[in-house]
N, C-alpha and C positions, 0 to 999 in steps of 0.2 A: 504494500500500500504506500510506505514511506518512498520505494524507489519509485513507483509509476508517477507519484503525485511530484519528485522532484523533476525527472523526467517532460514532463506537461509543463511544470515553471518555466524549464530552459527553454523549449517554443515558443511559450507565452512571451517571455522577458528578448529573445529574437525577434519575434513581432512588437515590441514595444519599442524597441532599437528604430525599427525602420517607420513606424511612426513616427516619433520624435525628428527622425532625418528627412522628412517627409515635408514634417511642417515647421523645418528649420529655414523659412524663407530670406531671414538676414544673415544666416553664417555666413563665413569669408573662407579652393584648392588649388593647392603648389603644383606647380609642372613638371616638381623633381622628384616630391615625397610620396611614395608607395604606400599603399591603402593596405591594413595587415602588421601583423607582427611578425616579424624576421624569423626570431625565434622560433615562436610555437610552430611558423611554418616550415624550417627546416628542423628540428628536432622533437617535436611535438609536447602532448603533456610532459612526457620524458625528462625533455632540456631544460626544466625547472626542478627536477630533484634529483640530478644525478653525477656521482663522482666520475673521475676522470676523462678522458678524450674522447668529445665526437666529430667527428667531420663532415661539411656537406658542399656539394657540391650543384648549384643553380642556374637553371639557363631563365630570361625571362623576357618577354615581349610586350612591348609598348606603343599606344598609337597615340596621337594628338592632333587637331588642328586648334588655328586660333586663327584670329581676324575676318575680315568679309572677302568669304571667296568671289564676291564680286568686283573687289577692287587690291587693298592689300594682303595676303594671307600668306601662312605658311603652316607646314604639316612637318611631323618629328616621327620619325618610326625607330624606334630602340632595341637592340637586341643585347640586352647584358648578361654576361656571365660572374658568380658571385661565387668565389668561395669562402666558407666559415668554419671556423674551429673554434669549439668551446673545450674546458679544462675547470671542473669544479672539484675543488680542494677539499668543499667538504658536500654535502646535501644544501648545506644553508649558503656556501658561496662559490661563486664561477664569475669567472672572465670569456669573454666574448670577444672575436677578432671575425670581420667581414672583409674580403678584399675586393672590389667586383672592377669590374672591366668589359670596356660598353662600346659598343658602333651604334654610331646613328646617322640618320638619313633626312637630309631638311632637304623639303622640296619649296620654294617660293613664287609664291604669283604675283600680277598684277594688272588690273583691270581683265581679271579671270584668263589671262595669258602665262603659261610658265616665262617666268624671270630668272632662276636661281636653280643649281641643284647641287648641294654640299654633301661630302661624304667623310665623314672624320669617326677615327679610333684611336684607345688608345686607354692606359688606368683611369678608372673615377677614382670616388673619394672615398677609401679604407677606413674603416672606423672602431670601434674599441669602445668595450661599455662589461658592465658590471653587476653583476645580479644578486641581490642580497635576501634571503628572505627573511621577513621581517617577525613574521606567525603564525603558526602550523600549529591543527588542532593534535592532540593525542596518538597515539596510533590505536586505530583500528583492527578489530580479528579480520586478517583478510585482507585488506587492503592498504594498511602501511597508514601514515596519515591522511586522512580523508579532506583537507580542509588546509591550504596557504595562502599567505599574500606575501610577495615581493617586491623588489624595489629594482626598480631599472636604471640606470642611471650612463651618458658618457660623454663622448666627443665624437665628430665625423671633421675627421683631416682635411686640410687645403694640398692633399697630395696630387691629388685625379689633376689631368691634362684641361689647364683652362687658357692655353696659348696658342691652339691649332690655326695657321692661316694658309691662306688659299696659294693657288700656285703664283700669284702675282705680290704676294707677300701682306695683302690684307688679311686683321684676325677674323675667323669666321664669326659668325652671328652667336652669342649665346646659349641659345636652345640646340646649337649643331656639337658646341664643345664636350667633351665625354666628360668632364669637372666642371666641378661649380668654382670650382678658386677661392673656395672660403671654409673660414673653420665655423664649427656650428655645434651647440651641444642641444643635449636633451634628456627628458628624465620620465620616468611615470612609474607608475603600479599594475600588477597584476595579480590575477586569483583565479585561484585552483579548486576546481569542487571535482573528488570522485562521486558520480552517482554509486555507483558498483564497479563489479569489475569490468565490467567491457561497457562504461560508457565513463563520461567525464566533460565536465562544463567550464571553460575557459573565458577569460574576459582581462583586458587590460586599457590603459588609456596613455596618453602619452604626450608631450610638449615639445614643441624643438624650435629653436631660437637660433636660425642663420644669419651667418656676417655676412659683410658686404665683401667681396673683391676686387683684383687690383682695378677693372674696369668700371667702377663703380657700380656693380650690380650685385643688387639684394634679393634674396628669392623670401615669400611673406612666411611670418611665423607659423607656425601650421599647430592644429590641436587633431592626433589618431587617437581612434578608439574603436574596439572589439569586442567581439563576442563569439562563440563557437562551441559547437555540440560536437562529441566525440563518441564513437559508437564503432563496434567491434559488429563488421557484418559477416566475417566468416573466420576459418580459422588463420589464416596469414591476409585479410584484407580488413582494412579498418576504410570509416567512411565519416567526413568531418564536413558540417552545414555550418558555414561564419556568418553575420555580416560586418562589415570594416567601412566605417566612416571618416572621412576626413573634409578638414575646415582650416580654411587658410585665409591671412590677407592676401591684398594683392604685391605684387613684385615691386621695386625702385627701383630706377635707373638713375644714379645721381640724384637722389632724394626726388623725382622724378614717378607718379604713378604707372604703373606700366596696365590702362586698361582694362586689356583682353587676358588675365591673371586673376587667380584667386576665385573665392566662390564652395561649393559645399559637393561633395558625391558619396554618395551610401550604393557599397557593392553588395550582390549576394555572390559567395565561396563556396559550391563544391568542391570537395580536393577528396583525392582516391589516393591512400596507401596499400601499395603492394608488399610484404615481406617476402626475400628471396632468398632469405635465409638467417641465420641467426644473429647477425651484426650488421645487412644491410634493407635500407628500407628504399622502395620505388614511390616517388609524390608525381602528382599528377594534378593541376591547380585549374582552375578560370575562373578572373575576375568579373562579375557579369554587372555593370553601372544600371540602377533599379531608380535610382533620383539622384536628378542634376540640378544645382541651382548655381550655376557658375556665373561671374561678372564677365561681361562685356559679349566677344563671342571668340566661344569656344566649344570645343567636342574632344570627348576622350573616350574613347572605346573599350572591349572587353581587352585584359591584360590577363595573356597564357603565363601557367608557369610550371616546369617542369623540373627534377630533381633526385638526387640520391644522396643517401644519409648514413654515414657508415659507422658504429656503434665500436669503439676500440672493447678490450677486453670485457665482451658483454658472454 
């Protein structure tokens, strides 16, 4: 009775997410920041309570346009690759390292004419963060502690390539660069509810405060937050329904608004894990945008994402 009736909340409280994001008509979305949490995505319930080494490995797909395709626009298609290694010392703490490394493709118009077609690779922005948890209930017969909250906390580097220029020696456009060129930190909480053994309720929220770089460009402070249901559909396949919202200002350019930036988008997440064995896991993701409220004009599409997750002495 106690599991089915928590089971029925996580639903409920999923639908109550996408409400909320629904009739969030004044929130302020980043062009940079990925809807979701890193973590849970590549390590799952897991990567919040476990000692030593996991590694994973991510590919991921991005679309965007902005401005009026009837006079000035441009489109960004992304394909980055990210690798992550976490290392917790004990159950209560881990360090976190992302490396990714991104190609992208700006197409530009003008007066619904192609103008422009950029093609730049090369490292984004590596970053490094900290996971603490803060309060975990008792342990449970069966299930270990049933019940934590965390604490997230780090930096993302001004390492990623934010100097790419064209073959005539101009720097490309911003949106074309694989870096943002600036340091940015961020912080937030998460919580961990086992239902039972094969399911489990995830939720976190999140802050991040980007700098400006050397071109004077600032991308807007952004507020992520999630939700997800975790459910063992067979005996090596697990099956997880998120949704991931996020709310940002808009961009600066030299203290400068940047328009067609910023604004609100709530995704719905299926993701399919496959076990192939006892140390590695197959993810399988799509980001599917369910409400936009974004400034100015702009469109952001479904964002694929694919991955493997390899568990050191499990």
């Amino acid at each position: 009775m106690g599991e089915a009736f928590t089971t029925r909340a996580a639903f409920a409280a999923l639908g109550a997410v996408a409400l909320v994001g629904g009739l969030a008509s004044k929130a302020e979305a980043c062009s940079i920041c990925r809807c979701g949490d890193p973590t849970f995505n590549a390590l799952g319930s897991d990567g919040y309570a476990a000692e030593g080494f996991r590694a994973a490995l991510d590919w991921e797909r991005f679309d965007k346009e902005q401005g009026d395709p009837a006079g000035e626009a441009e489109s960004v298609v992304e394909n980055r690759f990210t690798a992550l290694l976490s290392y917790g010392f004990t159950e209560r703490l881990a360090v976190v390292a992302r490396v990714p490394f991104s190609r992208r493709r700006l197409e530009a118009t003008e007066d619904g004419s192609p103008a422009e077609s950029l093609t730049s690779s090369g490292l984004s922005d590596p970053e490094a963060y900290v996971q603490l948890r803060l309060w975990s209930s008792p342990f449970g017969v069966g299930l270990g502690r049933r019940s934590s909250v965390s604490l997230v906390a780090g930096v993302k580097s001004a390492w990623g390539k934010n100097d790419r220029k064209s073959q005539e020696g101009e720097r490309l456009d911003e949106h074309a660069q694989p870096g943002t060129g600036s340091t940015d930190v961020f912080g937030g909480l998460s919580w961990l509810y086992l239902v039972n053994r094969e399911s489990a309720v995830f939720a976190s929220a999140q802050c991040r405060r980007p700098g400006g770089n050397d071109s004077g460009y600032r991308y807007g402070r952004a507020f992520l937050a999630n939700l997800a249901y975790e459910h063992k559909l067979a005996k090596s396949v697990d099956g997880v329904l998120e949704l991931n919202y996020r709310h940002a200002r808009r961009d600066r350019i030299d203290d400068e608004v940047d328009d067609d930036t910023g604004g609100s988008l709530l995704y719905l997440t299926p993701r399919l894990l496959v076990s192939l064995g006892p140390r590695v896991v197959l993810r399988a993701t799509v980001q599917v945008p369910i409400v936009r409220d974004l400034y100015g004009a702009q469109k952001e599409r479904a964002v694929l994402n694919a991955g493997l997750t390899y568990l050191f002495g499990r």
